[in-house]
C-alpha positions as CSV (number, residue, x, y, z in Angstrom):
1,X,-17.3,-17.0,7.1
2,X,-17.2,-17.1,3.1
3,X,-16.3,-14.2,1.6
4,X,-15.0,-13.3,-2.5
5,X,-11.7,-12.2,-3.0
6,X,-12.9,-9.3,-5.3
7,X,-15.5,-8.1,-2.4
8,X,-12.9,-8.0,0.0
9,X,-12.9,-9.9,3.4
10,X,-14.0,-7.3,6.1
11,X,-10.6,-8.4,8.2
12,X,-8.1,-6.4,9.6
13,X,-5.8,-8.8,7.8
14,X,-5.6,-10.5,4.5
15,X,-6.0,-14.3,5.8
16,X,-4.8,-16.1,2.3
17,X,-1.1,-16.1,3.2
18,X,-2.3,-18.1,6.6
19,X,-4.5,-20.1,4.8
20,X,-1.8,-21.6,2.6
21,X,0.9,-22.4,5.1
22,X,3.8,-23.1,6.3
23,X,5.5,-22.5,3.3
24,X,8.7,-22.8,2.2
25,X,10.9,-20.1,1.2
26,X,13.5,-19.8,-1.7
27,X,15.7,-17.7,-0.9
28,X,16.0,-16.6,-4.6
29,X,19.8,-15.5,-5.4
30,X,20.9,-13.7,-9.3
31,X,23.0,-11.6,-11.5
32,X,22.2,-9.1,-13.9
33,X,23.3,-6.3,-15.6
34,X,23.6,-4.4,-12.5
35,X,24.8,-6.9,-10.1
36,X,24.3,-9.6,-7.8
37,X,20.8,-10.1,-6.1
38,X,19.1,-11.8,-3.4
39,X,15.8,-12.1,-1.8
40,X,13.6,-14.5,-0.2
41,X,9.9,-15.8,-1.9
42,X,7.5,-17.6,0.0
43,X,5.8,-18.4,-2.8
44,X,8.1,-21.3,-3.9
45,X,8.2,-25.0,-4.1
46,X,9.2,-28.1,-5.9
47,X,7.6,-29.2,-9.4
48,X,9.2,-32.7,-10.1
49,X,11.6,-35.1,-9.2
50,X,12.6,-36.1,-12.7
51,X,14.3,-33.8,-13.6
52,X,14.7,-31.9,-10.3
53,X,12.4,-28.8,-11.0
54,X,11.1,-25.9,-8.7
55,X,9.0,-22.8,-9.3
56,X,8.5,-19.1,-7.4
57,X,6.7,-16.6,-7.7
58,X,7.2,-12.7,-7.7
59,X,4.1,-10.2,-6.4
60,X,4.8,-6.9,-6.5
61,X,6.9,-4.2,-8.6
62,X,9.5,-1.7,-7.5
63,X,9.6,1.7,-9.1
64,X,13.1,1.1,-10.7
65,X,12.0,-2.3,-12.0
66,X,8.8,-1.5,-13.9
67,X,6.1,-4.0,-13.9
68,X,8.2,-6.8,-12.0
69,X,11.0,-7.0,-8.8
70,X,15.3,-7.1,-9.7
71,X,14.7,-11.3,-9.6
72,X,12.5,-12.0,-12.7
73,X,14.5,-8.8,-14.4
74,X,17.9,-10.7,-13.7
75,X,16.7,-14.4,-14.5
76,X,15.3,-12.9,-17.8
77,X,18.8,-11.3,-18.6
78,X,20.8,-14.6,-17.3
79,X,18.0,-17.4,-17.5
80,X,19.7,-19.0,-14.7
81,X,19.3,-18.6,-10.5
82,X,20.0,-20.1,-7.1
83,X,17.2,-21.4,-4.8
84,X,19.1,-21.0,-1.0
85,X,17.4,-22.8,1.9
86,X,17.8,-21.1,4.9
87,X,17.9,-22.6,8.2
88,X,16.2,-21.3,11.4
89,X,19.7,-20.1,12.2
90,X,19.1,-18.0,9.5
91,X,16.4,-16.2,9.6
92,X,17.4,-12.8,10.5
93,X,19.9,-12.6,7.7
94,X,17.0,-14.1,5.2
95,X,15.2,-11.1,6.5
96,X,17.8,-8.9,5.8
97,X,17.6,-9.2,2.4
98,X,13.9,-8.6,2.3
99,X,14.6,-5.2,2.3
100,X,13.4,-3.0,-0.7
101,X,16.4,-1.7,-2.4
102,X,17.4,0.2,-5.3
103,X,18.3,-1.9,-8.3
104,X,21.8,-2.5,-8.0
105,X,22.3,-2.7,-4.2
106,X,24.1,-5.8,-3.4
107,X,21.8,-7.7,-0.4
108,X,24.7,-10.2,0.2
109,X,26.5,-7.0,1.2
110,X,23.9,-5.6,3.5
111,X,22.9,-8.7,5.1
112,X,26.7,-9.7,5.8
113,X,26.5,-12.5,3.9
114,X,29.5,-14.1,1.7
115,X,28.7,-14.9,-1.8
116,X,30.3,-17.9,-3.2
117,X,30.3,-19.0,-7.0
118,X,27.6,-22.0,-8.2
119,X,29.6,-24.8,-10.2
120,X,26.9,-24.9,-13.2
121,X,25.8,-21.5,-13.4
122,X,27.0,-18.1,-13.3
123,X,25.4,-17.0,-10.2
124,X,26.4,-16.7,-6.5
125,X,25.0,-18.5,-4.0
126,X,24.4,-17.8,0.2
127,X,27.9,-19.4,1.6
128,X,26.5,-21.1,5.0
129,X,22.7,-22.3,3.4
130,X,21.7,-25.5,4.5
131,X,20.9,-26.4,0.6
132,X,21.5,-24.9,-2.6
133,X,19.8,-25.4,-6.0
134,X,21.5,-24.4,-9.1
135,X,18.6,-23.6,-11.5
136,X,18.3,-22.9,-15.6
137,X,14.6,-21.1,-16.1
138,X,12.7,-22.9,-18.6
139,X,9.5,-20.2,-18.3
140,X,8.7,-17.1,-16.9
141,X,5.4,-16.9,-17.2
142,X,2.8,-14.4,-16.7
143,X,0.2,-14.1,-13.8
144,X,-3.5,-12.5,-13.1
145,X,-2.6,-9.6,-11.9
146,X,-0.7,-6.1,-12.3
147,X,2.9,-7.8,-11.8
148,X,2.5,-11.7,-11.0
149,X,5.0,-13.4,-12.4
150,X,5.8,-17.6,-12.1
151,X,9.6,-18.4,-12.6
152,X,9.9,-22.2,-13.5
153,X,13.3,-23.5,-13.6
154,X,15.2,-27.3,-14.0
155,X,17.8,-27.8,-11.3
156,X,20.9,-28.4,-12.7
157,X,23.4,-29.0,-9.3
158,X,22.5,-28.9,-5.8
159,X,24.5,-27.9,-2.9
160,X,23.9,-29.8,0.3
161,X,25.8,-28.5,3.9
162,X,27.9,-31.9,5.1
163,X,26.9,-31.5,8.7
164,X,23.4,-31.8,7.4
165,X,23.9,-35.5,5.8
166,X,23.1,-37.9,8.0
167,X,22.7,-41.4,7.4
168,X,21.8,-41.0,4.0
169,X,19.5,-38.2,4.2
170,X,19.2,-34.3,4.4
171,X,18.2,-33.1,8.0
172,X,17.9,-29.8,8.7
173,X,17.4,-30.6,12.7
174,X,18.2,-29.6,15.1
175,X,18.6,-26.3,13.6
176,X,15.0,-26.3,11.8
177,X,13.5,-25.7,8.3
178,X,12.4,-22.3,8.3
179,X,8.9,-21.2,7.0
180,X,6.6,-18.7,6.4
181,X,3.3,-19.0,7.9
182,X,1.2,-15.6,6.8
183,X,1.1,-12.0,8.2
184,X,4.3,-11.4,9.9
185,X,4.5,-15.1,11.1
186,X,7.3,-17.7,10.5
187,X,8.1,-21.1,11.8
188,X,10.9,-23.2,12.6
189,X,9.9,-26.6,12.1
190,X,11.7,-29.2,13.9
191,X,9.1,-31.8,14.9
192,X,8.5,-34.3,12.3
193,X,6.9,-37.8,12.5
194,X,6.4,-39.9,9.3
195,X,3.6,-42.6,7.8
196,X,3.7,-45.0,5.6
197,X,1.7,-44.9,2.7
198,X,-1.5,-47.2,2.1
């Protein structure tokens, strides 16, 4: 099958989210004028090591939020943000706070999650996450599309969860590093092997 994005793909479904998967998500928390924020984008990922640097996007607008989602409008009032990782344990509260609410609404509130204060930034983080990334934007930049929108940011303290250290390294197992897969699908990945480079 080949098809042209602009033509359309004759599916019942749109299959580029399962294309491009698992992905991670970044469970994006931030604080504007109107309050604290959080929702989860599966359209994120790491840039660079040196400095740390990650990137999401935002698809999509909201009536009271013209042209873009309350994320992007509070990181371009603040410049800063918190990328939460959420465990499989997780997941249902992650998709709590998917929900489209008015500007305003507090999703740490209706998800039943605690809020707790970064150290570099003035932003709230998810109290429980597995990891936490305190982030300054460096761009927002502007995508093809009605209201596309790529949030680049430089991490500037990250929060790991002690159980999770172990022998040196971040583990999210057993528990699982959750993902989204496409459609309605997610994943808990728990079964890793590893190779050596040639």
């Amino acid at each position: 099958m080949f098809y042209r994005p602009e033509n359309g793909h004759g599916l019942a479904h749109n299959p580029f989210n399962a294309i491009i998967a698992p992905r991670p998500i970044g469970w994006i928390s931030t604080r504007g004028r109107l309050g604290d924020n959080l929702a989860p984008y599966s359209f994120f990922n790491a840039t660079a090591y040196v400095p740390p640097q990650v990137m999401f996007a935002s698809t999509n607008a909201k009536p009271d939020r013209p042209g873009t989602k309350d994320s992007v409008a509070q990181i371009s009032e603040s410049n800063v943000f918190c990328v939460n990782i959420a465990g499989g344990a997780m997941k249902d509260v992650m998709n709590a706070s998917s929900a489209a609410l008015p500007a305003g609404v507090n999703e740490f509130e209706v998800a039943g999650l605690r809020a707790i204060p970064c150290e570099t930034i003035d932003c709230p983080r998810v109290e429980g996450a597995a990891a936490a990334l305190e982030c300054r934007a460096t761009r927002i930049i502007r995508l093809a599309g009605a209201a596309n929108y790529m949030v680049l940011g430089v991490v500037s303290g990250i929060h790991l969860r002690d159980d999770l250290v172990r022998d040196g390294m971040f583990d999210l197992r057993p528990e699982g590093w959750l993902a989204r897969m496409g459609y309605k699908d997610y994943a808990i990945v728990t079964d890793l092997f590893q190779m050596e480079r040639p």
